[in-house]
N, CA, C and O atoms as a GROMACS GRO file, in nm:
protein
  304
    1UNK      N    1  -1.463   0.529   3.594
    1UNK     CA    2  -1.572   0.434   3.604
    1UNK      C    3  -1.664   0.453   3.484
    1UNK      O    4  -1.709   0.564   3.453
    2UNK      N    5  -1.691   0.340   3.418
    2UNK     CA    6  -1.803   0.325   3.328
    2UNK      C    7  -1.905   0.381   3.363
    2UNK      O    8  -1.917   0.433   3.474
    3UNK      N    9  -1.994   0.378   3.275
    3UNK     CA   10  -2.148   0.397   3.316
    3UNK      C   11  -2.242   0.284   3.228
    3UNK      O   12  -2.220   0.243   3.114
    4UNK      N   13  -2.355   0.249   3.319
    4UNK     CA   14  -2.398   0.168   3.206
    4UNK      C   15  -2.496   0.275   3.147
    4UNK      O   16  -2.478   0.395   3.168
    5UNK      N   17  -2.629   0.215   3.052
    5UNK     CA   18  -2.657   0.281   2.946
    5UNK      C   19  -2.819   0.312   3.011
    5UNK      O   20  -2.898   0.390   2.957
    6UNK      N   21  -2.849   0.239   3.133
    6UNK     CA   22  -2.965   0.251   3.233
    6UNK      C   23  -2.954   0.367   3.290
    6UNK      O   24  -3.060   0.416   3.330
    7UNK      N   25  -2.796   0.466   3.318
    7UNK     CA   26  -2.746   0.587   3.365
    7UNK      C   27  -2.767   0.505   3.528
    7UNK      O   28  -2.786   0.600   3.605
    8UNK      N   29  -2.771   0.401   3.594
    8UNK     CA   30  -2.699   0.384   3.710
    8UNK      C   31  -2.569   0.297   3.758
    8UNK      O   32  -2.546   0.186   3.709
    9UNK      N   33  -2.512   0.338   3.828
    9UNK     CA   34  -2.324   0.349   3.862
    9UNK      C   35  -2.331   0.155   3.874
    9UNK      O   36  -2.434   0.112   3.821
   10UNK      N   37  -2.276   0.089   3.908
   10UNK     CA   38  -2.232  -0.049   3.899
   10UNK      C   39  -2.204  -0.030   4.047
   10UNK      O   40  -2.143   0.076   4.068
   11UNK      N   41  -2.230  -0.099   4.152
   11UNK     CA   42  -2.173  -0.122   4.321
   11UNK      C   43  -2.041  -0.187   4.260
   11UNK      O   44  -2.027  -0.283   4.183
   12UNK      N   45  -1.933  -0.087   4.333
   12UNK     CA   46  -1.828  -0.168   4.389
   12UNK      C   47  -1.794  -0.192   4.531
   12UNK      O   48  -1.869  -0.156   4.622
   13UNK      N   49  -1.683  -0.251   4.550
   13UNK     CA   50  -1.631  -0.304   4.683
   13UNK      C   51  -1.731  -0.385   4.773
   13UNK      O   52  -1.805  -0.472   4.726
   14UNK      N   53  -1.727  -0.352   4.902
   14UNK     CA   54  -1.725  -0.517   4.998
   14UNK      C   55  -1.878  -0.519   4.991
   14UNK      O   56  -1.920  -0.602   5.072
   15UNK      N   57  -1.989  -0.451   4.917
   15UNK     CA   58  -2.083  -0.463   4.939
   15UNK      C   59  -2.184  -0.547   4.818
   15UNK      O   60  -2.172  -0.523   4.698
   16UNK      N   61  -2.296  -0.663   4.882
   16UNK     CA   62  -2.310  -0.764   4.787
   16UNK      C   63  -2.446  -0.746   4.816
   16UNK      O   64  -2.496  -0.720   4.925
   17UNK      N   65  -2.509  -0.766   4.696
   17UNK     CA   66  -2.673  -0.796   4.733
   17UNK      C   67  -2.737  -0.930   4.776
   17UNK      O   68  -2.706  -1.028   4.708
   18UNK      N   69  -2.806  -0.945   4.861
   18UNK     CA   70  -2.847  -1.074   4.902
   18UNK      C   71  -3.010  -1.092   4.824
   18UNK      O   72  -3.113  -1.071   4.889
   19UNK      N   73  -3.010  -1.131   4.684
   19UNK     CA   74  -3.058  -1.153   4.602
   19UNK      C   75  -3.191  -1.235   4.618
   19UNK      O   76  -3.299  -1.192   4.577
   20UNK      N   77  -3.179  -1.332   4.668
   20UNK     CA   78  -3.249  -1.434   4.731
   20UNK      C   79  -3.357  -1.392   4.823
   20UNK      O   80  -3.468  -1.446   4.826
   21UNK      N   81  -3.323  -1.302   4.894
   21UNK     CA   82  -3.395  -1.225   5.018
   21UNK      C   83  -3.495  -1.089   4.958
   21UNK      O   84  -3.604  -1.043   4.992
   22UNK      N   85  -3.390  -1.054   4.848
   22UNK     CA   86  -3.461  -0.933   4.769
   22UNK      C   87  -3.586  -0.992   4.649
   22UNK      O   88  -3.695  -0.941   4.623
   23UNK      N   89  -3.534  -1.092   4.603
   23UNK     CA   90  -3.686  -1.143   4.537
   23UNK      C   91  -3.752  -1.187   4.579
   23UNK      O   92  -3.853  -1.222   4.517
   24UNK      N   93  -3.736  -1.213   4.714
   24UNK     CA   94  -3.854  -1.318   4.819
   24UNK      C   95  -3.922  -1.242   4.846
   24UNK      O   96  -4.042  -1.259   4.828
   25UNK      N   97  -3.859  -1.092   4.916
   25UNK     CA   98  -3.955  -0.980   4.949
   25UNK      C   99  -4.075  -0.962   4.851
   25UNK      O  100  -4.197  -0.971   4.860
   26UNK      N  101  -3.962  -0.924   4.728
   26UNK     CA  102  -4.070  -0.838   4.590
   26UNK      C  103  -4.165  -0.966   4.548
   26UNK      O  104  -4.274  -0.914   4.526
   27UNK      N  105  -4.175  -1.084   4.530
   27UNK     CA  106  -4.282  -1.230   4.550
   27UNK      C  107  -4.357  -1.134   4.625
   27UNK      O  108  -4.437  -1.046   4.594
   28UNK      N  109  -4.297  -1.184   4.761
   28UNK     CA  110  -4.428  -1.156   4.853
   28UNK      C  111  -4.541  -1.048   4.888
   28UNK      O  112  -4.655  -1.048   4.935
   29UNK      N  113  -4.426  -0.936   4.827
   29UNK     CA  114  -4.535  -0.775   4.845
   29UNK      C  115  -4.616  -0.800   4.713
   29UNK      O  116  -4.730  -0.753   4.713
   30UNK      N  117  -4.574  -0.869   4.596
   30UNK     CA  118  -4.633  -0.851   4.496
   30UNK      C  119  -4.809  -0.965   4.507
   30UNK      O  120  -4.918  -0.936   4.458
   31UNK      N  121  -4.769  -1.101   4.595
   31UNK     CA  122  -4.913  -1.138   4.586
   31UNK      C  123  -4.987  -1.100   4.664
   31UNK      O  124  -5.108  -1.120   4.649
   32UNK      N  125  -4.925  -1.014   4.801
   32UNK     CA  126  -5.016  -0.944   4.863
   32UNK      C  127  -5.132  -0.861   4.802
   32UNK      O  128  -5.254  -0.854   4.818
   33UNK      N  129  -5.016  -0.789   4.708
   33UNK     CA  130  -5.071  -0.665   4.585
   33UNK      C  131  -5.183  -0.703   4.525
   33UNK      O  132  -5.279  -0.625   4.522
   34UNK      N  133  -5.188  -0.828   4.468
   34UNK     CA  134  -5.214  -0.850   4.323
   34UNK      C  135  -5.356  -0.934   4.433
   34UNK      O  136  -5.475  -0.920   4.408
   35UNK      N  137  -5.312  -1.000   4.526
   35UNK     CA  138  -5.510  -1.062   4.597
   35UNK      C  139  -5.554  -0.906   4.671
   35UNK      O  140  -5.673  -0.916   4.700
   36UNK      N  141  -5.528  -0.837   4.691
   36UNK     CA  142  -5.544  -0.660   4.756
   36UNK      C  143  -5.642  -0.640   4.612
   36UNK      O  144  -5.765  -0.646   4.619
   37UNK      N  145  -5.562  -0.612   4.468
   37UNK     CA  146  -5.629  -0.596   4.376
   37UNK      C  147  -5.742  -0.696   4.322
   37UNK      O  148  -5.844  -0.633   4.293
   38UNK      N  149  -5.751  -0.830   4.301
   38UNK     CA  150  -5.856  -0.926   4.260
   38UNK      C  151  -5.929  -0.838   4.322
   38UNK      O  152  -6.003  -0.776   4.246
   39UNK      N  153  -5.941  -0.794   4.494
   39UNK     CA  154  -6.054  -0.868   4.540
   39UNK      C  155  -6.116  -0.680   4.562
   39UNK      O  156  -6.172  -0.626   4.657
   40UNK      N  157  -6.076  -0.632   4.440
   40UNK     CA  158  -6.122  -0.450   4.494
   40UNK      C  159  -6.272  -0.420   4.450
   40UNK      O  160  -6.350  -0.362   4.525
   41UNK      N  161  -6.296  -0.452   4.362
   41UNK     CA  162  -6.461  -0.454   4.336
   41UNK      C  163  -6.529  -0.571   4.376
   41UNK      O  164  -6.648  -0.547   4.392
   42UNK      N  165  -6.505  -0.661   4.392
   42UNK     CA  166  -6.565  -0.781   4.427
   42UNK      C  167  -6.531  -0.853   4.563
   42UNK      O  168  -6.423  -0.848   4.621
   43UNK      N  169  -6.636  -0.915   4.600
   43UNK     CA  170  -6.602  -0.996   4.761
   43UNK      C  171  -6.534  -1.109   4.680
   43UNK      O  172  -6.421  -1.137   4.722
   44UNK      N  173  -6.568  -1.164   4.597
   44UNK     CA  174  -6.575  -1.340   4.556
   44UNK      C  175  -6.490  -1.279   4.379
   44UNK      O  176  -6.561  -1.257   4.281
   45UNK      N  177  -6.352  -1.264   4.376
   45UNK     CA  178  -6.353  -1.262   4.204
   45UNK      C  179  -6.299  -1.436   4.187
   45UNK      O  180  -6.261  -1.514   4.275
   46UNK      N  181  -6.311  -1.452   4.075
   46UNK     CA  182  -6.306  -1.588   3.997
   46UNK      C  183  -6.116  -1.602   4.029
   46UNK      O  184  -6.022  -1.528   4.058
   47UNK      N  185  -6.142  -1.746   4.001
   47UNK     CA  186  -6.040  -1.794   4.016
   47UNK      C  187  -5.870  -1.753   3.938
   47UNK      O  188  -5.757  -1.740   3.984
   48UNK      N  189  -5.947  -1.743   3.765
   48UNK     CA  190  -5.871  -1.646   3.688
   48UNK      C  191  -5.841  -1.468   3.727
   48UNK      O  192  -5.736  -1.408   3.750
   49UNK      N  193  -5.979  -1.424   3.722
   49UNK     CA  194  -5.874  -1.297   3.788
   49UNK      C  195  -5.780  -1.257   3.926
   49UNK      O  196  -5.708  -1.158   3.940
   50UNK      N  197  -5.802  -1.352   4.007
   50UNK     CA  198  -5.704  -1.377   4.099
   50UNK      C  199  -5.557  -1.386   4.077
   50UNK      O  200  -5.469  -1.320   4.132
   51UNK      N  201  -5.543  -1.507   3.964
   51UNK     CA  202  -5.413  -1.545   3.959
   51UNK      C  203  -5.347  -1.451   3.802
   51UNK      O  204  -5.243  -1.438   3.738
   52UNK      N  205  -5.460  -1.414   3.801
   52UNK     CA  206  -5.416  -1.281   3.669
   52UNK      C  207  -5.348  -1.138   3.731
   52UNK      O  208  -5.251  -1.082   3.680
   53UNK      N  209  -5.434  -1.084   3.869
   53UNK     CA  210  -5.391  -0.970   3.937
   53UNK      C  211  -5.245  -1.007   3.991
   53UNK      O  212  -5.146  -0.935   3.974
   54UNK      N  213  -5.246  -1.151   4.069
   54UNK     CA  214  -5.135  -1.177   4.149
   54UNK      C  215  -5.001  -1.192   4.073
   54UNK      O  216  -4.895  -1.144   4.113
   55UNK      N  217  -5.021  -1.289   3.918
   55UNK     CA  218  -4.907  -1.252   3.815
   55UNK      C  219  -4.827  -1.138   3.844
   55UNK      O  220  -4.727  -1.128   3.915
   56UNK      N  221  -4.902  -1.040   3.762
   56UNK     CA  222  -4.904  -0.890   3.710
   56UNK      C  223  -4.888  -0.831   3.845
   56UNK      O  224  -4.908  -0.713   3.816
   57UNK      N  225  -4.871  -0.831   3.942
   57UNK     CA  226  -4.819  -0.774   4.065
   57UNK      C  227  -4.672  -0.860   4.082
   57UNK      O  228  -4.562  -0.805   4.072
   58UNK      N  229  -4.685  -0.961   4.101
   58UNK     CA  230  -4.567  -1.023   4.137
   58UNK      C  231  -4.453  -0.965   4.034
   58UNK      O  232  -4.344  -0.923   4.074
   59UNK      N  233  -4.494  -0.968   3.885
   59UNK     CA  234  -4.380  -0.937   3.799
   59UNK      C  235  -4.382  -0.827   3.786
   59UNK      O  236  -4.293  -0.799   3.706
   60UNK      N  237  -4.436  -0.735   3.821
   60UNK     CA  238  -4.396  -0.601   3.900
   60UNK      C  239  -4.351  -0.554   3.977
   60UNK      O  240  -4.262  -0.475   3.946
   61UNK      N  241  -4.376  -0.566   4.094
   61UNK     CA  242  -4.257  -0.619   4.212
   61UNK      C  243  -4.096  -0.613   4.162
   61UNK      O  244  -4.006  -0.530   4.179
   62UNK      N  245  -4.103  -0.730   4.098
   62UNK     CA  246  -3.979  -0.806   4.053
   62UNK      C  247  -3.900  -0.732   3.961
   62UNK      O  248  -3.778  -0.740   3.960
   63UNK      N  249  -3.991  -0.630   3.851
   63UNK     CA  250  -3.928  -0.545   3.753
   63UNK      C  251  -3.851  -0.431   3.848
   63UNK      O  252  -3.738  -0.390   3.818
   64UNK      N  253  -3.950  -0.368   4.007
   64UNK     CA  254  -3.898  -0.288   4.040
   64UNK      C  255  -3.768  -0.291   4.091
   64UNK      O  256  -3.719  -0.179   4.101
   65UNK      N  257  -3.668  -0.423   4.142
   65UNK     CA  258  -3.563  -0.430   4.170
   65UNK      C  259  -3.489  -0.524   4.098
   65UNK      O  260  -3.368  -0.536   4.116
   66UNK      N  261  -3.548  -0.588   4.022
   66UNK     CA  262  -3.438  -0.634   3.888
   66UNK      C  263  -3.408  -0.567   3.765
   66UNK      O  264  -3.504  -0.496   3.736
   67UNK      N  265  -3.306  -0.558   3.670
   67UNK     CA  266  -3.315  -0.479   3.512
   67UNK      C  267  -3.250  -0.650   3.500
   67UNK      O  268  -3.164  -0.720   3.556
   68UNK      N  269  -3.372  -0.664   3.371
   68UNK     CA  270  -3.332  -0.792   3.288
   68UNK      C  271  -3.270  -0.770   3.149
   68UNK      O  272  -3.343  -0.706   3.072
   69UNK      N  273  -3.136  -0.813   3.094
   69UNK     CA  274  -3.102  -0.774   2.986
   69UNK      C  275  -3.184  -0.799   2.862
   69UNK      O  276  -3.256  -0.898   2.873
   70UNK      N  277  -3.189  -0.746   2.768
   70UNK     CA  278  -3.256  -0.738   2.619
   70UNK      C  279  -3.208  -0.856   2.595
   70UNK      O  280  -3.163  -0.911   2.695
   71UNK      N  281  -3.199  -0.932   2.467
   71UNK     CA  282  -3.148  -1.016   2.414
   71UNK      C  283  -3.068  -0.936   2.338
   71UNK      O  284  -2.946  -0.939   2.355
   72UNK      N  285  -3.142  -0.834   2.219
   72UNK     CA  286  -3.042  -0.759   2.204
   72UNK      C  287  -2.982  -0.704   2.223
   72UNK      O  288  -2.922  -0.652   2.130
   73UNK      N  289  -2.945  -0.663   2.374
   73UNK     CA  290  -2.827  -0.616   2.388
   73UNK      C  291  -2.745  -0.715   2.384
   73UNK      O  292  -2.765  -0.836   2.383
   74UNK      N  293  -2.608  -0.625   2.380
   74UNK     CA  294  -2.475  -0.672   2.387
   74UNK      C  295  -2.410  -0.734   2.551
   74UNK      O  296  -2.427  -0.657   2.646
   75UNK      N  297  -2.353  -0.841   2.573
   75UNK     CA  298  -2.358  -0.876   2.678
   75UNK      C  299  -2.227  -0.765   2.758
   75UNK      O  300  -2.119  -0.728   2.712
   76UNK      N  301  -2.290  -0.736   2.889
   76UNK     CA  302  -2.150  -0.630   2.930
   76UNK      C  303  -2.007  -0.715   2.902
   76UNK      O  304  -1.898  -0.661   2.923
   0.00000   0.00000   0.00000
């Protein structure tokens, strides 16, 4: 077995990720996150830092169970 260059193994056999379900989660924990954060010093934050915290959570979330390829890399 290969390895990739992240040093984790590739899933084989009958087992499949249900992808759809796994980014819906990481979405959803992430705008929880990210209005949890707007609203930590402030009762009332602005409209921008709202959707600035909730971003930056959401695509965090999302980094934690996706690896997105480089461009430069080489395609497997």
């Amino acid at each position: 077995m290969t390895r990739r260059r992240s040093g984790k193994r590739p899933v084989t056999g009958g087992m499949r990720v249900r992808a759809y379900e796994v980014l819906s989660r990481a979405v959803d924990e992430g705008v929880a996150y990210g209005w949890r954060r707007a609203h930590k010093h402030t009762d009332a934050p602005g409209e921008d830092a709202i959707k600035d915290q909730v971003t930056q959570a959401v695509l965090s979330e999302v980094c934690e169970y996706f690896d997105f390829a480089d461009e430069s890399d080489p395609a497997p």
